[in-house]
MIMI-584866 format. One record per residue (C-alpha): residue in three letters; chain; y negated, x negated, z negated. Coordinates in steps of 0.001 Angstrom, whole numbers, plus 500000, padded with zeros to 6 digits. Layout:
<pts>
<pt figu="Ala" fifi="A" c2="Y" c1="X" c3="Z"/>
...
</pts>
This chain:
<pts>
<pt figu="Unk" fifi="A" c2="143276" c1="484734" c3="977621"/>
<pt figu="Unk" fifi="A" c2="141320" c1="484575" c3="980771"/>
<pt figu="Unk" fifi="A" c2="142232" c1="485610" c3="984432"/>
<pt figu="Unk" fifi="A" c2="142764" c1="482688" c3="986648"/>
<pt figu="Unk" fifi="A" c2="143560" c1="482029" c3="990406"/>
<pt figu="Unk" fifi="A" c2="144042" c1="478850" c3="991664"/>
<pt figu="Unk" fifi="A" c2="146207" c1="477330" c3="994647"/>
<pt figu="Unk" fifi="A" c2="148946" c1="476601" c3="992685"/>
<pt figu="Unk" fifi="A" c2="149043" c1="479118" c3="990127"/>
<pt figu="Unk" fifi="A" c2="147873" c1="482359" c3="988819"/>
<pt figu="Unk" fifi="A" c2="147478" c1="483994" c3="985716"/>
<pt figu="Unk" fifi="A" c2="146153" c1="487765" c3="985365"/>
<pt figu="Unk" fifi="A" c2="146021" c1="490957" c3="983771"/>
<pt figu="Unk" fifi="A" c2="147443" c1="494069" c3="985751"/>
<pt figu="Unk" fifi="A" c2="149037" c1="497403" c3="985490"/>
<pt figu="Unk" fifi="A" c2="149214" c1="496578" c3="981179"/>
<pt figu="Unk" fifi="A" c2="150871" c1="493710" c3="981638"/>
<pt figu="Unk" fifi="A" c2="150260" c1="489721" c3="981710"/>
<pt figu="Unk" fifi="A" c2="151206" c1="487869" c3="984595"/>
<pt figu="Unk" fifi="A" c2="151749" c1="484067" c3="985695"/>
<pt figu="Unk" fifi="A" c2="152414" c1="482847" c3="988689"/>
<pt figu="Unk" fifi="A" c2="153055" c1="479378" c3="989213"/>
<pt figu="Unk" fifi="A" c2="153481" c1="478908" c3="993401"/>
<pt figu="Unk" fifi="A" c2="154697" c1="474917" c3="992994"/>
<pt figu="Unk" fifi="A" c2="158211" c1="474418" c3="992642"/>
<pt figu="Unk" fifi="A" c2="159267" c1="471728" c3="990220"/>
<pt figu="Unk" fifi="A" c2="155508" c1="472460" c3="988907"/>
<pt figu="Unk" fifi="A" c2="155426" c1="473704" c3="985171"/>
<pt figu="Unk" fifi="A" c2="152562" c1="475296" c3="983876"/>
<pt figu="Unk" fifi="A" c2="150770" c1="476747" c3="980548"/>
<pt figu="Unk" fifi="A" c2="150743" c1="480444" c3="980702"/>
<pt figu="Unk" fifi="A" c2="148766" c1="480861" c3="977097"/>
<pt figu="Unk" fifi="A" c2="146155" c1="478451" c3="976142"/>
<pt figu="Unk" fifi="A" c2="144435" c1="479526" c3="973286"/>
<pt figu="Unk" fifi="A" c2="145454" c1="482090" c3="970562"/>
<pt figu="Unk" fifi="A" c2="148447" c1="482513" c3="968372"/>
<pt figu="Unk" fifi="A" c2="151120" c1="484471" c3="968143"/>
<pt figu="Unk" fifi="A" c2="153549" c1="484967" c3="965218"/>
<pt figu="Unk" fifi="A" c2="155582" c1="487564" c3="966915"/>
<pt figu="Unk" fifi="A" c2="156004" c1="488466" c3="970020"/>
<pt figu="Unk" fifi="A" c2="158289" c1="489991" c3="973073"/>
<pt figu="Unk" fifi="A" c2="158297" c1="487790" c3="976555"/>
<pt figu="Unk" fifi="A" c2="160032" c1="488950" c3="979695"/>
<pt figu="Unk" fifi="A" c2="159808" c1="486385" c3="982862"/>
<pt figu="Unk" fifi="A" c2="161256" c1="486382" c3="986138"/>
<pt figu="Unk" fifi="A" c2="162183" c1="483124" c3="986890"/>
<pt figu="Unk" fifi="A" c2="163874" c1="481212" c3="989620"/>
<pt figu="Unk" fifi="A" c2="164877" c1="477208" c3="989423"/>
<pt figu="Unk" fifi="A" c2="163954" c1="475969" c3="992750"/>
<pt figu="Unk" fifi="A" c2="165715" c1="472373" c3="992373"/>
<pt figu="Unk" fifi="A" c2="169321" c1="472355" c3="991342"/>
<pt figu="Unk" fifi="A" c2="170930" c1="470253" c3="989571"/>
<pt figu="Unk" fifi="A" c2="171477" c1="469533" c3="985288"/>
<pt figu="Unk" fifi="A" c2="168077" c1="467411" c3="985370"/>
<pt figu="Unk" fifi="A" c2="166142" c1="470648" c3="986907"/>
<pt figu="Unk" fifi="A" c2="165941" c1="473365" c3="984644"/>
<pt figu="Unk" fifi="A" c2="163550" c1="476550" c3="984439"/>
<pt figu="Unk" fifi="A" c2="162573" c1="478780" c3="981793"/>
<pt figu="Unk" fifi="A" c2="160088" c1="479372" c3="978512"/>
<pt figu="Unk" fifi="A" c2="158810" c1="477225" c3="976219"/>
<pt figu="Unk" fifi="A" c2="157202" c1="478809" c3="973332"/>
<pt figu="Unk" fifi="A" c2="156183" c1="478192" c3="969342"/>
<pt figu="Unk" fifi="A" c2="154253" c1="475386" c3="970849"/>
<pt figu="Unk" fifi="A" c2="151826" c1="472945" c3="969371"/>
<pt figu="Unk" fifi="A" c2="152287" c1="470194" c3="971081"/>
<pt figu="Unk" fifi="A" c2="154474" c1="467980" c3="973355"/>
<pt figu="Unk" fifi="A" c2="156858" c1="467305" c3="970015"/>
<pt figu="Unk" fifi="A" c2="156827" c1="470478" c3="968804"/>
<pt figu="Unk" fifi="A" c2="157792" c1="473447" c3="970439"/>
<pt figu="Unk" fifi="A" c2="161390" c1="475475" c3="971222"/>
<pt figu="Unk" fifi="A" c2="162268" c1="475918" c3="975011"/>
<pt figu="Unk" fifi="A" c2="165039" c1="478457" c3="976777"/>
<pt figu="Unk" fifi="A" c2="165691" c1="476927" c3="979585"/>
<pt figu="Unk" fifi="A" c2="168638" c1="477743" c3="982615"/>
<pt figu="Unk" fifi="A" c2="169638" c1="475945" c3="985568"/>
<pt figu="Unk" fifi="A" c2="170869" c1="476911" c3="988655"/>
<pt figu="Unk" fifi="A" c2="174720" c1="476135" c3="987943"/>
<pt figu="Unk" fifi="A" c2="174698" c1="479410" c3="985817"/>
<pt figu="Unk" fifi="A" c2="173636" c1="477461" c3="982278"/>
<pt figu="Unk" fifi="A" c2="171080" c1="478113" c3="980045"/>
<pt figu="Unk" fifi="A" c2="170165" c1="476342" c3="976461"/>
<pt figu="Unk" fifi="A" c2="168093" c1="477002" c3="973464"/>
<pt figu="Unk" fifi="A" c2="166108" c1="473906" c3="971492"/>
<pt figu="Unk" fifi="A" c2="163778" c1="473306" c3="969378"/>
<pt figu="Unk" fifi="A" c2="161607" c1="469985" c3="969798"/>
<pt figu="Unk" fifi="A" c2="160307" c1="468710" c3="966199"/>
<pt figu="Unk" fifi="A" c2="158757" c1="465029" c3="965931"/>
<pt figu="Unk" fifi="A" c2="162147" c1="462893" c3="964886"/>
<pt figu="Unk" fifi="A" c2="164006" c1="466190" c3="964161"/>
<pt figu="Unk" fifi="A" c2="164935" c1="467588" c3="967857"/>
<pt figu="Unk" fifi="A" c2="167573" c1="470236" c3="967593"/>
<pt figu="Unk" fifi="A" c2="169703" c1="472010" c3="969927"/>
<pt figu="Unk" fifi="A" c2="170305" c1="475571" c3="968831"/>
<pt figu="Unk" fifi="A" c2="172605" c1="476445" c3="971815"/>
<pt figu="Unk" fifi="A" c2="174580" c1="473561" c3="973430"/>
<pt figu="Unk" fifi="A" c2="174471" c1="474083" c3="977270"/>
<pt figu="Unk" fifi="A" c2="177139" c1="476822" c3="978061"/>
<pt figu="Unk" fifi="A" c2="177503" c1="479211" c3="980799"/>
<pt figu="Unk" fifi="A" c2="176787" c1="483067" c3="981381"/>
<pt figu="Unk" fifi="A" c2="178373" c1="485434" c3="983408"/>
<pt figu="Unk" fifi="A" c2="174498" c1="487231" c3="983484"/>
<pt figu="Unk" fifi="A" c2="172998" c1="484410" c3="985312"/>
<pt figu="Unk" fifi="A" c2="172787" c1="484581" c3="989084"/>
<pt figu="Unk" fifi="A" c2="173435" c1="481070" c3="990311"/>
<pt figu="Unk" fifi="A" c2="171621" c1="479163" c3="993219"/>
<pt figu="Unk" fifi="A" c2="167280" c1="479397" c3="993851"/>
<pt figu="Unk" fifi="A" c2="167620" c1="483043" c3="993297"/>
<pt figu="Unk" fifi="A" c2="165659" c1="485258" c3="990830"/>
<pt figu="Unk" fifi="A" c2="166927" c1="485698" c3="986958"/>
<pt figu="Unk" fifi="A" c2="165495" c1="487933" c3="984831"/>
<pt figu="Unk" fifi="A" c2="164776" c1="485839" c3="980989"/>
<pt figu="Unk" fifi="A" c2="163804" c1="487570" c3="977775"/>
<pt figu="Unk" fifi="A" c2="162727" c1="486387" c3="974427"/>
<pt figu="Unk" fifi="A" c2="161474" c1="488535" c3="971723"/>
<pt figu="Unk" fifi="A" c2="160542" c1="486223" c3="968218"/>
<pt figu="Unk" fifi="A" c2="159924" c1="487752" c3="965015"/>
<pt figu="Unk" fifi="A" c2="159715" c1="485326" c3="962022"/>
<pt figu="Unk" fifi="A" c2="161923" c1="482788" c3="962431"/>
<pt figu="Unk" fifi="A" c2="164428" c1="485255" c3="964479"/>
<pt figu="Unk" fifi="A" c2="164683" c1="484562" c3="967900"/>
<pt figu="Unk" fifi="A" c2="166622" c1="486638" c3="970542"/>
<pt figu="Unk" fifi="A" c2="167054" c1="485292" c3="973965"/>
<pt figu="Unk" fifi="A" c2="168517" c1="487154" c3="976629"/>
<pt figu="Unk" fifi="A" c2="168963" c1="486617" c3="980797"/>
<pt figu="Unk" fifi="A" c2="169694" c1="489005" c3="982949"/>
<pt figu="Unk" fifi="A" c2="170398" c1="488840" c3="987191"/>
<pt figu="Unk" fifi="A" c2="167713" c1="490610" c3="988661"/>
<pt figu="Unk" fifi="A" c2="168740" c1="493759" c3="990846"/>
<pt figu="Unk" fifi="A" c2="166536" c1="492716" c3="994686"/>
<pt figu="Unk" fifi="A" c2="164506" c1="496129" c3="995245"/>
<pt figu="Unk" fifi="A" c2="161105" c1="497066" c3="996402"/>
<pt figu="Unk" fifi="A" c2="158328" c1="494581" c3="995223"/>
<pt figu="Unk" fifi="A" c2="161374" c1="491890" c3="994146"/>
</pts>
């Protein structure tokens, strides 16, 4: 992985930790190009800028290409989903459903995913404003 700065986005390596920036809204963008990772832990602050159920934010990972990969996803209505994308075998893992845990409207959400084997845990969280935030 390389550190990157452009205009519309940012990826970089500070204080022991990975960070992406993507400065675009309705812009999505690559945060890993290169490498693989069988297991791993992924914590993003995210917040959907467009509302509505076609708008959604949130992690894609397991990728290998535009037909295969799994996405967590939440929109601003409070919603979040879980699917997997498989050429002609597209599953959703969790039907869109609503939390309690995520702050609604173009705020900032807290989403976590830690994948081990074929185990994944995905968690969102509201997250607290304070200093830096």
């Amino acid at each position: 992985m390389r550190n990157e700065r452009l205009d519309d986005r940012e990826r970089y390596y500070a204080d022991g930790q990975y960070h992406v920036v993507v400065h675009e809204p309705a812009n999505s963008w690559m945060a890993v190009d290169s490498g693989s990772f069988a297991d791993f832990a992924a914590e993003v602050e995210i917040s959907p800028q467009l509302a509505g159920a076609d708008h959604v934010a949130g992690l894609v990972f397991r990728y290998q290409n535009e037909t295969n990969h799994y996405q967590f996803v939440i929109r601003q209505d409070g919603f979040y989903g879980l699917s997997r994308f498989q050429t002609d075998q597209d599953a959703t893992l969790v039907s869109w459903r609503s939390s309690e845990f995520i702050e609604r409207g173009a705020v900032t959400n807290t989403l976590g995913l830690i994948a081990n084997g074929s185990a994944t845990i995905a968690v969102c969280e509201r997250t607290p404003p304070g200093p830096g935030r």
